[in-house]
C-alpha positions, 0 to 999 in steps of 0.5 A, a space after each residue: 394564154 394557149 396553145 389555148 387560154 385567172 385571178 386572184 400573197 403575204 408581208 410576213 409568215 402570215 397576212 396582217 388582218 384588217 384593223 377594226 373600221 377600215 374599209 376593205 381594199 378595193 380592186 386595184 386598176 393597174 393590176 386589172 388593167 395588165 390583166 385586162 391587156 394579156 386577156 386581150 392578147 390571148 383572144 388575138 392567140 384564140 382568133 389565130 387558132 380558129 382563123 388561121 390554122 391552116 398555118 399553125 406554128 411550132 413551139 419554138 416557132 419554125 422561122 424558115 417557115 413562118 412569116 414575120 408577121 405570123 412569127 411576131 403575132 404568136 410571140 406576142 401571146 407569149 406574155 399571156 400565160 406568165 403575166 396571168 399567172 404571176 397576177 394571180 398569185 399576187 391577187 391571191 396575197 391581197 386575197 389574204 391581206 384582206 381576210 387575214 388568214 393563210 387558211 382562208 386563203 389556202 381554202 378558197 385557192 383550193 376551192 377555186 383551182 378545183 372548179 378551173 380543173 372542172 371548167 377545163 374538161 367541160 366547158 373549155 374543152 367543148 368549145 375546142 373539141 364540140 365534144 364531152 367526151 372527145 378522142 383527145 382531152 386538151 389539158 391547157 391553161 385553166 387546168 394550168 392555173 387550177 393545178 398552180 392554185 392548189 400548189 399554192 395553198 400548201 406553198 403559202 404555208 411556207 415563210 416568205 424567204 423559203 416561198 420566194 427561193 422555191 418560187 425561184 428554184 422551180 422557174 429559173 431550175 426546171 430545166 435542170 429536169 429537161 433530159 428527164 424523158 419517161 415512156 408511157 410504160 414507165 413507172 411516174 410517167 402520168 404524173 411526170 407527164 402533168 409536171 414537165 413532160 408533154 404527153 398523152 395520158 390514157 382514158 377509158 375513152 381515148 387520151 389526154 394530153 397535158 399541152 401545159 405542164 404545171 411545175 414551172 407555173 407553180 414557180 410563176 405564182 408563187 412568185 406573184 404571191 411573194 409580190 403581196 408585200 409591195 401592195 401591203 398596208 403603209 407601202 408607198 406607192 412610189 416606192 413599189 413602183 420603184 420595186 418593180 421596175 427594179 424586179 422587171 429590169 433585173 428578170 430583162 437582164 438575166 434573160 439577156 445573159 442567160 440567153 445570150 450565153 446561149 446554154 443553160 435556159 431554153 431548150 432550142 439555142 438561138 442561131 446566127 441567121 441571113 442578118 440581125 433580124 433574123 438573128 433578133 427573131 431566133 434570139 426571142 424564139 422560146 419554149 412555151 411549153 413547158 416554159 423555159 427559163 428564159 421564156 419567164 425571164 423574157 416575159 415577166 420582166 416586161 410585165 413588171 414594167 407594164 404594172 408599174 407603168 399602169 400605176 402611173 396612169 389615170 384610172 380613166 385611161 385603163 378603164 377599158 382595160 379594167 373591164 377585161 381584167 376585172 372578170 377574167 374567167 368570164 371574158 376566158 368563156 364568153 370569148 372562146 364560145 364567141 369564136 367557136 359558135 361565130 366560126 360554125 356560124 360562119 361555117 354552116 352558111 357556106 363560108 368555109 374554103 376548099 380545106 373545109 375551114 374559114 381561113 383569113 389569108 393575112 396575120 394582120 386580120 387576126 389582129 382585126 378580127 381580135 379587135 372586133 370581137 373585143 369590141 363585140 364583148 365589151 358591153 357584157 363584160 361591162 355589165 358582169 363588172 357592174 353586176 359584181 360590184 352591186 351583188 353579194 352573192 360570193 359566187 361572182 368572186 369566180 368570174 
């Protein structure tokens, strides 16, 4: 989920309670599987970021100065941030389902998203920057996911036909909002700056800059959270299957359209190039940051198709990826200290090139040097699953 890289809503007004006797709902696979598959595609995003900076792309990518390959490596973390937040809001609806209460649910996303903010401008952003304090405070995806899940704790309030057109409003309308430019001496400018306008905020020490802004994420999880219904006690699996295909299938053609108009959507139009593929990569070129219409479109309609896929799926065949995705936010920490105390490791042997960095000269050994670490972080992710299924303490709810 970068620039640089959460987890866990209701059938009616509010969530049925859990019938007296009935074993609480155990983890779903093919959620912790998808979830599991975008983690794996923002260590790729994370190792480009730490390997392969020397050639650092825009946001739309520049495509007369960035290889295929590059382009196609970065797009393909695209799916990370949307995914993630759409399973988290959904996640946070089984949440309720189980306890059955909208203000145990809005409680705990209040409590959770407080200590993701924290985790941002400590642990997160001293694996980035090696300083506490440092002259830039990165505000990225955690602080993202944190701010959407305290935005989601009033939402969730809200009936479910009300949640799903706010839900909708803010993903598809945001960029109703895109000339709305404000100047840091502006009045709103700071909080503007945290809903759709990237920026440097002042602090007593230097500045923070808000690389994700919130608003069109809030969309993204409240969205997730209206899925809860499809996971509902008595709903048919192939019935939801079927559910979300159609949700998939109908995001991909609305993206088609939309950017196939070539208007209202994103902010950067796609433009006829040399031939198709030139054309194909220009068409697919999306804002991240804030992410357009036709970002969450692209990306989400595949997501819903993957979860249904992986519902189909023997358990055995996604237990690997269930590792990942069943401890998100320690496979988020554990493999962003793993790059940075591997690359000033590597580093501090006298590694490093004439620029001063360790620079891999290929996109395809970010992927393998994504696949190594991977392997490397499989057994304590393994362990942390093993360890929260055997411990009471609440506390492993977090990671």
């Amino acid at each position: 989920m970068s620039a640089h890289q959460g987890a866990a809503m209701d059938a009616s007004a509010a969530p049925a309670p859990i019938a007296a006797g009935v074993a609480p709902r155990t983890r779903i696979g093919a959620i912790d599987a998808l979830r599991g598959l975008v983690m794996l595609l923002m260590l790729v995003d994370h190792a480009r970021e730490f390997f392969y900076l020397h050639a650092q792309v825009s946001d739309p990518v520049n495509l007369t100065a960035t290889p295929p390959g590059l382009f196609l490596t970065r797009a393909a973390s695209h799916f990370c941030a949307p995914v993630f937040l759409l399973l988290t809001g959904l996640s946070a609806s089984l949440y309720g389902q189980k306890h059955g209460s909208r203000a145990a649910t809005s409680a705990f996303l209040i409590k959770r998203g407080l200590f993701l903010v924290a985790l941002e401008v400590t642990l997160v952003n001293l694996a980035w920057t090696r300083a506490l304090l440092p002259p830039i405070l990165y505000l990225q995806v955690i602080w993202a996911i944190g701010l959407s899940m305290m935005a989601l704790a009033a939402l969730l309030w809200l009936p479910r036909p009300a949640l799903i057109g706010v839900g909708l409003a803010i993903m598809l309308g945001h960029n109703a909002l895109d000339g709305l430019v404000l100047t840091p001496d502006q009045p709103g400018y700071a909080l503007w700056a945290v809903l759709h306008q990237r920026g440097l905020i002042p602090l007593p020490w230097g500045a923070a800059r808000t690389s994700y802004p919130v608003l069109p994420w809030i969309g993204v999880i409240a969205a997730g959270y209206a899925l809860g219904p499809l996971y509902g006690a008595g709903v048919d699996p192939a019935a939801r299957r079927r559910g979300l295909v159609a949700l998939g299938l109908a995001s991909l053609v609305a993206f088609l359209i939309l950017r196939g108009l070539n208007g209202y959507g994103d902010p950067h139009p796609w433009l006829a190039g040399k031939d198709w593929g030139a054309d194909a990569l220009s068409f697919v070129n999306l804002t991240k940051y804030p992410p357009s219409a036709d970002f969450l479109l692209a990306t989400l309609g595949p997501g819903l198709l993957l979860l249904a896929l992986f519902e189909r799926l023997p358990e055995r065949r996604l237990g690997w990826l269930t590792v990942f995705g069943g401890v998100p936010l320690f496979f988020y920490l554990l493999h962003l200290w793993a790059l940075r105390l591997t690359y000033d490791g590597l580093a501090a042997f006298g590694l490093a090139g004439p620029s001063g960095r360790i620079e891999v000269s290929a996109p395809f050994q970010i992927w393998l040097i994504a696949a190594l670490f991977a392997l490397a972080l499989y057994p304590a992710c393994l362990w942390m699953v093993r360890l929260k299924r055997r411990s009471r303490w609440r506390g492993l709810s977090y990671l």
